[in-house]
N, C-alpha and C positions, 0 to 999 in steps of 0.2 A: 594285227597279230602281236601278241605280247613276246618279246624278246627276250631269249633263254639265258639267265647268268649261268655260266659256265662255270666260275672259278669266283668262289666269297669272298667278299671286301675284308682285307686281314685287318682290326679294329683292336687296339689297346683297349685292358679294362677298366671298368672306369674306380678310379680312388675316389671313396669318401674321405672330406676332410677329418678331423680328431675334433674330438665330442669338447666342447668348454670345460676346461677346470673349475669348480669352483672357486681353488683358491688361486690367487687371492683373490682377498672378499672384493664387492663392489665399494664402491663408496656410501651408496644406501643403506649396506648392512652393516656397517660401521657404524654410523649415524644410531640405524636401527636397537643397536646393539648397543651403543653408549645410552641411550636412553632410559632402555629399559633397565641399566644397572643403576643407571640416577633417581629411578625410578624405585626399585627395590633398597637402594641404601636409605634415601629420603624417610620411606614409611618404618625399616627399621628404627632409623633415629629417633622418627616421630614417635613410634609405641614404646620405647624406653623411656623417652623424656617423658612420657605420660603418664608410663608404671611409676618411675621415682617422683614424678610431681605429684600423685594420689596415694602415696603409699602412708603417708603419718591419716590422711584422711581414712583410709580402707583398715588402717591397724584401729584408728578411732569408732569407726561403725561396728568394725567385730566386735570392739567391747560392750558398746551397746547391745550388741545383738547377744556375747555369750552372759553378761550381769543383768539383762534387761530386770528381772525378778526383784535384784539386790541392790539396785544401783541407787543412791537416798538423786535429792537434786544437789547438794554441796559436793555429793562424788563426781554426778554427771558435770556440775560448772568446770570442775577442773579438768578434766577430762577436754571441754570443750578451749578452755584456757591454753592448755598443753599444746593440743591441737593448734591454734591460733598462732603460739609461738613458732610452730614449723613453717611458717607460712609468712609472715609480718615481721618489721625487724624489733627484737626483745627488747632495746631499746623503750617504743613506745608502746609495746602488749605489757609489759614487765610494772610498770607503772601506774594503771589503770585498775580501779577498783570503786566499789560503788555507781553510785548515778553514771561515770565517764566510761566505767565498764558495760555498760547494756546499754549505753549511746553508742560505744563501737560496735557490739554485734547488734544492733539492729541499722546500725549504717551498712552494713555489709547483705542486708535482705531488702526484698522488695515490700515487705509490710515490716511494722515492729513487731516486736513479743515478747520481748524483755523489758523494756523501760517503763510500758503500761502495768506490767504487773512484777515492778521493782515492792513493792508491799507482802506481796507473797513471796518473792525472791529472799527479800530479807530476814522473814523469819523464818523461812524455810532453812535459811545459810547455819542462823544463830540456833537452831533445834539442834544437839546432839544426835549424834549418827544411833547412840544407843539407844534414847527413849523414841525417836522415829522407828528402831527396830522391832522395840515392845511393845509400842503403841500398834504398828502396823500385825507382828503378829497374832496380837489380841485380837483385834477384827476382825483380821479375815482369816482365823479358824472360829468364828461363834463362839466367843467364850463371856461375852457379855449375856445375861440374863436375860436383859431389854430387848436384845433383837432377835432373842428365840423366842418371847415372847410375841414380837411381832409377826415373823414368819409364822409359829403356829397358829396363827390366824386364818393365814390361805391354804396349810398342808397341815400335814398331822406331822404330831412330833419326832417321828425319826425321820422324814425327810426336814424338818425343821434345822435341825441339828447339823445335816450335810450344808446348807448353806453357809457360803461363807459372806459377813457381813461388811463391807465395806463404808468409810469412812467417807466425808465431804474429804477431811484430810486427807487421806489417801487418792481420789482421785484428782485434788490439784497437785499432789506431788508429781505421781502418773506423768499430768501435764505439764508439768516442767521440765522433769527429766524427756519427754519425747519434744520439746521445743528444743533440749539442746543435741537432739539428737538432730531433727530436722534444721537446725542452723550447722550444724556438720554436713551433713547432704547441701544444702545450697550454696551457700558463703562459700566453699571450700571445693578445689584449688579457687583464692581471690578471683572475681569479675574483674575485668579490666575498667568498667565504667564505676568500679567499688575502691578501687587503689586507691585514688586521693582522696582519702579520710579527714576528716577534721580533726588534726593533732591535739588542735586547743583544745 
């Protein structure tokens, strides 16, 4: 037979202990927490030094990009010169001209493109910026005879007329001013395997 409690075991209640503070921190989140500020300062520093290190380059390429239309190659070389100066010490960019000028920018590329075609470079430099202007605007608004004569061969003469006619001259200018445009894109901020230049 099961035995009648009479009178209930009088029993204290029971205390939970108090809940962990966070603070203070652990030691992990310390740790955790230096890191990740080493972490955010790091990449700041990094994307500064990177905006000021590209900045004569990206003020260089907008001009490209806003003169592209106007820019002769004796504008664009300096351009690319200037540029060069932000970057190398003026010392030895300052001094350099002719043949020892497009031996340094094509030491700074993975192929040349200036030194092979120092012959067009050169008379390109010595043509006046004016008669490159008139000469190019004659062209390519058809105002020669000769090449409305040619196009009206293939179209009739008021689409003849819309054509605009382009020079051999005018398209190796073209490509020269877009070689110093693309030696501004590559060269630039220096390769570290491009530093040691040949001064001589």
């Amino acid at each position: 037979m099961t035995p009648t409690i009479s009178h209930p075991l009088e029993l204290s209640s029971l205390t939970l202990p108090a809940a962990p503070s966070w603070w203070p921190l652990g030691p992990g989140w310390w740790i955790s927490g230096l890191v990740l500020a080493f972490i955010i300062v790091g990449a700041l520093f990094c994307y500064r030094r990177n905006k000021q290190k590209t900045r004569a380059k990206r003020a260089a390429l907008n001009l490209f990009k806003i003169e592209r239309d106007t820019l002769t190659p004796s504008s664009a070389i300096e351009v690319v010169r200037q540029a060069a100066l932000s970057y190398y010490p003026r010392q030895d960019i300052a001094k350099l001209n002719g043949q020892s000028w497009y031996q340094f920018l094509d030491s700074q590329l993975a192929e040349s493109l200036f030194f092979p075609n120092q012959t067009q470079w050169n008379q390109a430099l010595y043509c006046s910026k004016h008669a490159y202007s008139s000469h190019r605007s004659e062209t390519l608004n058809g105002a020669t005879l000769t090449n409305v004569k040619d196009h009206a061969q293939a179209r009739n003469k008021e689409d003849a007329d819309a054509i605009p006619a382009v020079s051999h001259q005018d398209i190796e200018h073209h490509t020269l001013v877009a070689d110093c445009e693309r030696w501004i894109q590559q060269a630039l901020p220096p390769k570290r395997k491009y530093r040691n230049w040949n001064r001589g």
